[in-house]
C-alpha positions in Angstrom: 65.1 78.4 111.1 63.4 79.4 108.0 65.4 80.1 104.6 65.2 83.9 105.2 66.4 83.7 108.8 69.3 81.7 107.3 69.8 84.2 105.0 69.9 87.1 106.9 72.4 85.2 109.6 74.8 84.6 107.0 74.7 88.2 105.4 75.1 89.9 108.8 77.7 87.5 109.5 80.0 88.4 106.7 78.8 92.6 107.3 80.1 92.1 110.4 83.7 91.1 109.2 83.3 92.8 106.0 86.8 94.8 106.5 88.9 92.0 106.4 86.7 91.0 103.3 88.0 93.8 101.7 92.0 93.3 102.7 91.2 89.6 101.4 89.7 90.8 98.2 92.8 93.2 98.0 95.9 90.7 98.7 94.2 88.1 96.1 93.8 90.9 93.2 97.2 91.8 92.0 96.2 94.8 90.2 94.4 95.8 93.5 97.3 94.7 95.8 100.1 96.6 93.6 97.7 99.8 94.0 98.0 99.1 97.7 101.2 99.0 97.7 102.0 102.2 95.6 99.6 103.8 98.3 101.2 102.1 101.6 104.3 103.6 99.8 102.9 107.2 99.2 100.7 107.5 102.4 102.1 105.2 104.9 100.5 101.7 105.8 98.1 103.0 108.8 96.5 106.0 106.9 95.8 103.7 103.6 94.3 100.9 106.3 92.6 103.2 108.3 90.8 105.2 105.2 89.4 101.8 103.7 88.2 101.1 106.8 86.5 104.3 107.4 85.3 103.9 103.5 83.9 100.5 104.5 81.9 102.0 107.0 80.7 105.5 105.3 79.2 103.4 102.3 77.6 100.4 104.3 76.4 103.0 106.7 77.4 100.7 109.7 78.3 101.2 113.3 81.5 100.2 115.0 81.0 97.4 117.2 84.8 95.6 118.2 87.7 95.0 117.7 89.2 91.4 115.8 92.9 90.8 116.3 92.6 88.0 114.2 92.1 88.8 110.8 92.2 86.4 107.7 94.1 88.7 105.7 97.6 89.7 106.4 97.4 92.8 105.1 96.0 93.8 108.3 96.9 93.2 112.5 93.3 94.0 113.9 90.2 94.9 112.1 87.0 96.8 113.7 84.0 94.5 113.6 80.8 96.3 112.2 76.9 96.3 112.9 74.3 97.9 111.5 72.6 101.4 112.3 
């Protein structure tokens, strides 16, 4: 495997879980996580999770691809998997 087969593995890799990335990156910021929270309180937890998922996906320009009931993050139960277009 070259260096830019590695690469590219390990990119698409993290793309691919990039959601729970995001919930991760989220519940380890507290300014971010207290803006969650005043969100989950003013829009309800599924709407806030399902519009950063949909956001995820809108500016990576991926595809759905499955579903992962076993996320990193706690903010989260399952997370849709990603590939590209």
């Amino acid at each position: 495997m070259t260096a830019g087969e590695y690469a590219e593995k390990v990119v698409l890799d993290f793309m691919r879980n990039i959601t729970d990335h995001v919930f991760l990156n989220i519940q380890s910021n507290e300014g971010l996580m207290r803006e969650y929270q005043t969100q989950v309180n003013e829009n309800g937890l599924q709407a806030v999770n399902a519009a950063i998922g949909k956001k995820v996906k809108e500016i990576f320009q991926l595809e759905n691809d499955v579903i992962c009931s076993a996320p990193k993050s706690w903010l989260i139960k399952d997370f849709t998997t990603f590939r590209r277009r």
